[in-house]
TIKEFI-879682 format. One line per field, with one value per residue (C-alpha): residue number from 0; residue in one letter; z, y negated, x negated. Coordinates in Angstrom, 1 decimal. Example, Ala and Ser with C-alpha at 12.3 -4.5 7.8 and 13.67 -1.06 7.14 Angstrom:
BEGIN
num	c(0, 1) .
residu	c(A, S) .
w	c(7.8, 7.1) .
v	c(4.5, 1.1) .
u	c(-12.3, -13.7) .
***
This chain:
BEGIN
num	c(0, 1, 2, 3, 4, 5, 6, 7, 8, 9, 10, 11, 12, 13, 14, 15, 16, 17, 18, 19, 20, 21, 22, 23, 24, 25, 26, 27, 28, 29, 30, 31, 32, 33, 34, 35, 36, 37, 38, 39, 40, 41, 42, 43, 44, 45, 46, 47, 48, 49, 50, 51, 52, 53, 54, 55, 56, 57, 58, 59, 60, 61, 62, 63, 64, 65, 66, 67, 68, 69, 70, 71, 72, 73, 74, 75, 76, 77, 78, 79, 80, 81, 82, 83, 84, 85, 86, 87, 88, 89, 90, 91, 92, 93, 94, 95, 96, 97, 98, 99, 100, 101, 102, 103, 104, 105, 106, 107, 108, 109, 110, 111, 112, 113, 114, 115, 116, 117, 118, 119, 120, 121, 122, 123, 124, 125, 126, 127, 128, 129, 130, 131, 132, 133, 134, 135, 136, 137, 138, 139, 140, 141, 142, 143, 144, 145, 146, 147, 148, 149, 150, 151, 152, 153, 154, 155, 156, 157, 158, 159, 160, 161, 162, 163, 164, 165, 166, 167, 168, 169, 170, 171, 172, 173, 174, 175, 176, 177, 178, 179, 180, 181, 182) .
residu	c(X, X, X, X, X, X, X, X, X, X, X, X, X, X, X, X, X, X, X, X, X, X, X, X, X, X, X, X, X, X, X, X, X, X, X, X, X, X, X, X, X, X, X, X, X, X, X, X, X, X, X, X, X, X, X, X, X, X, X, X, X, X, X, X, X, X, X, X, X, X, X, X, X, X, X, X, X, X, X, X, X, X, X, X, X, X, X, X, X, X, X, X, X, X, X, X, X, X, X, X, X, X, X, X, X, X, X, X, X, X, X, X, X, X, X, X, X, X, X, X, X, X, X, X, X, X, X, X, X, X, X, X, X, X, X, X, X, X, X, X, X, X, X, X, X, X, X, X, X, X, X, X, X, X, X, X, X, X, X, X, X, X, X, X, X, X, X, X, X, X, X, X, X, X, X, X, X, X, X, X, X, X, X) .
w	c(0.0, -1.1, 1.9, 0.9, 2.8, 6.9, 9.8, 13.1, 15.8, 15.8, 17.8, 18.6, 16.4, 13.5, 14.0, 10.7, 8.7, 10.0, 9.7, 5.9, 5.4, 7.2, 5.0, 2.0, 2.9, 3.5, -0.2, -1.2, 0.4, -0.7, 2.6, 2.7, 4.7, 7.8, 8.9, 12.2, 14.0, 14.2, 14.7, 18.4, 19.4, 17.2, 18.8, 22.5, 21.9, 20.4, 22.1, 25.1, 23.0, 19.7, 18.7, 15.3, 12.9, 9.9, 7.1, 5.6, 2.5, 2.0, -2.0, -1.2, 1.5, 0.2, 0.7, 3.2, 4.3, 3.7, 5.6, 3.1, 5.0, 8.0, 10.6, 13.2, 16.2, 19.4, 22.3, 23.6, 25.3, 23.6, 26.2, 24.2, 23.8, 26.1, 24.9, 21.3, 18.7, 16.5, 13.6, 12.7, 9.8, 7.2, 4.3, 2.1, -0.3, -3.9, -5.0, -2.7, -3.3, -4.5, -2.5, 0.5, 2.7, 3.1, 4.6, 6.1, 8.1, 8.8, 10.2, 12.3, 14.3, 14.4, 16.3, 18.1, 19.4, 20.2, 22.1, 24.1, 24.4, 21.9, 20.8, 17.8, 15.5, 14.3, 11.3, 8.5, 4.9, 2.3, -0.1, -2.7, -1.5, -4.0, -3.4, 0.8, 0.2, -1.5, 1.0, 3.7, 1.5, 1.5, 5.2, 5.6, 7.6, 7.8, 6.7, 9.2, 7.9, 6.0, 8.0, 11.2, 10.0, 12.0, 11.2, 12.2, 13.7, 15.1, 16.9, 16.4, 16.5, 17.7, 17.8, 20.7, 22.3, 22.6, 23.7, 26.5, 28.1, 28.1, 31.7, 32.2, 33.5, 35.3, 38.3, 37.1, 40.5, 39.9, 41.5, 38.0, 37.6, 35.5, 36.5, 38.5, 38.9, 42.5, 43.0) .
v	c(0.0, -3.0, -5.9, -7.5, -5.4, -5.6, -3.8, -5.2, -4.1, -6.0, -8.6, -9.9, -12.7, -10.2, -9.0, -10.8, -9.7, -6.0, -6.6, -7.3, -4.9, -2.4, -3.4, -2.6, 0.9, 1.2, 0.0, 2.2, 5.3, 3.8, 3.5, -0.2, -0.3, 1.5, -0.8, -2.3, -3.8, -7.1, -9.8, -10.5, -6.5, -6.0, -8.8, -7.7, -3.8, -3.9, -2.1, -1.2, 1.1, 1.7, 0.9, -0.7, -1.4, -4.2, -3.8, -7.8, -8.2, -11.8, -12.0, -14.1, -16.7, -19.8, -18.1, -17.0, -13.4, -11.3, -8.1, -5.2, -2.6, -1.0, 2.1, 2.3, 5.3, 6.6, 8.6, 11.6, 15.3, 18.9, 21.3, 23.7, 20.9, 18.3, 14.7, 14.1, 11.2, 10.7, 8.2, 6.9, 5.1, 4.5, 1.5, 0.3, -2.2, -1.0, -3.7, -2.6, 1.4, 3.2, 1.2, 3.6, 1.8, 4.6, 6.7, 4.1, 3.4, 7.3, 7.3, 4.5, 5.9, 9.1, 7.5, 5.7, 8.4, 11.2, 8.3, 8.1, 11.5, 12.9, 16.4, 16.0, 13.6, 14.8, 13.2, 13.1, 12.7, 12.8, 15.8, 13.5, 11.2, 13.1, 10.1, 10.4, 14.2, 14.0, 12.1, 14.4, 16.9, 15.1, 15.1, 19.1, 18.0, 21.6, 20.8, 22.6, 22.8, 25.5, 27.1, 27.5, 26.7, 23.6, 21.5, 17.9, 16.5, 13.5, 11.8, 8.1, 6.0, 7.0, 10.8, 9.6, 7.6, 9.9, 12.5, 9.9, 8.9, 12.5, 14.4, 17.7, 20.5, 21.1, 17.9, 16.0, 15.2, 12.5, 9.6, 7.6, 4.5, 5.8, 6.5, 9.6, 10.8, 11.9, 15.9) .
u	c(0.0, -1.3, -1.9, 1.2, 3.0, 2.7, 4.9, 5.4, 7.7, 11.7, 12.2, 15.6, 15.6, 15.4, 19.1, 20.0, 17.6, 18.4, 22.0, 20.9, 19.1, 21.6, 24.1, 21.9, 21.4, 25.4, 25.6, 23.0, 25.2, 28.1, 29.6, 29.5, 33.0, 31.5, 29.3, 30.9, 28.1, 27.2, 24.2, 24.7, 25.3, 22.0, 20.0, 21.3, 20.3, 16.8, 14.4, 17.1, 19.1, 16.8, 13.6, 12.8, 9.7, 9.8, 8.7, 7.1, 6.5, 4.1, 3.8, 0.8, -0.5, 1.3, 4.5, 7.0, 7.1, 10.0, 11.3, 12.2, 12.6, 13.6, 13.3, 15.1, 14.9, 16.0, 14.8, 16.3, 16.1, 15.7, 16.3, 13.5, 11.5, 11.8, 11.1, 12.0, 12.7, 16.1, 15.6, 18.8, 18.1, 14.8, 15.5, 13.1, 14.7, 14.8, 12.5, 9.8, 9.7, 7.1, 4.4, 3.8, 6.2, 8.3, 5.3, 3.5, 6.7, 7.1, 3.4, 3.8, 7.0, 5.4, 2.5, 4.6, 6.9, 3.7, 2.2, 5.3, 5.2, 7.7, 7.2, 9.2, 11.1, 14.4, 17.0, 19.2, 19.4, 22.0, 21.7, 22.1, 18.9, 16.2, 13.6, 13.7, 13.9, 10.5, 8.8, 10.5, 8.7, 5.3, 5.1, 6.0, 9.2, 11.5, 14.8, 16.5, 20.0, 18.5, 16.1, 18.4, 21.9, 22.0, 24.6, 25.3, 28.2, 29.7, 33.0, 33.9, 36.8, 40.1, 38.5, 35.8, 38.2, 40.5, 37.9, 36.8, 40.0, 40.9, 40.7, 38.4, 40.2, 37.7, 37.0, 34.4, 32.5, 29.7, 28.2, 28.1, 30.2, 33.2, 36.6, 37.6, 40.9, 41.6, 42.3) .
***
């Protein structure tokens, strides 16, 4: 990658260029109508609820810099693993591909995450995505939907809610700060 091209870790007054650049990828997928978060949410969450590298793109040193891309991770717990890494989402813009900022980006959270003591790095691509699929590829990542049937799942909207007003048959007996219905 050429020295054009920097990464440097989010700050919160980024959230608009992340929104952006969210919004892109959503295009790219075309799922455009599912993005629901905004600036402020964005801005109030980073590095609290997700981690996120930039990637700046400075055509030369009379001119502004520009972020093109995105990654944007979480941490979380494998019970056969312990610590591991989700990365929710990894945009370069269209303009900008083919320069190694894919990889470089890849490299980076991978540092990042074994530094912080992740064991692995876990996520998802769209069967359709042949251009992530072949980086996936470069870096000997095991796509695991074939190799141990895993498939993923989520709930959102009225489904989650739903799910989270519900009551356990079984008494659910914590000290946490949610409601508790008396037995």
């Amino acid at each position: 990658m050429a020295t054009k091209y920097s990464i440097r870790v989010a700050e919160e007054k980024d959230a608009g260029d992340i929104l952006r650049l969210i919004k892109e990828l959503a295009e790219f997928e075309k799922m455009a109508d599912e993005v629901k978060i905004g600036t402020e949410e964005l801005a109030e969450n980073i590095s609290s609820w997700f981690h996120c590298l930039l990637l700046e793109y400075r055509p030369s040193a009379d001119m502004p810099t520009e972020i093109v891309g995105y990654a944007v991770w979480n941490y979380c717990y494998g019970t056969w693993c312990g610590r591991q890494a989700y990365m929710e989402d990894l945009y370069i813009s269209p303009a900008h591909r083919g320069q190694g900022g894919g990889l470089s980006m890849m490299q980076s959270i991978a540092k990042i995450c074994h530094k912080e003591g992740s064991t692995r790095l876990r996520w998802a691509v769209l069967g359709w995505n042949q251009l992530a699929k072949k980086l996936y590829s470069k870096i000997n990542s095991e796509n695991t939907s074939e190799t141990l049937g895993e498939e993923m799942l989520h709930l959102e909207g009225e489904n989650f809610e739903r799910l989270a007003q519900s009551t356990p048959t079984i008494p659910f007996v914590s000290n946490l700060c949610i409601d508790q219905e008396k037995t």
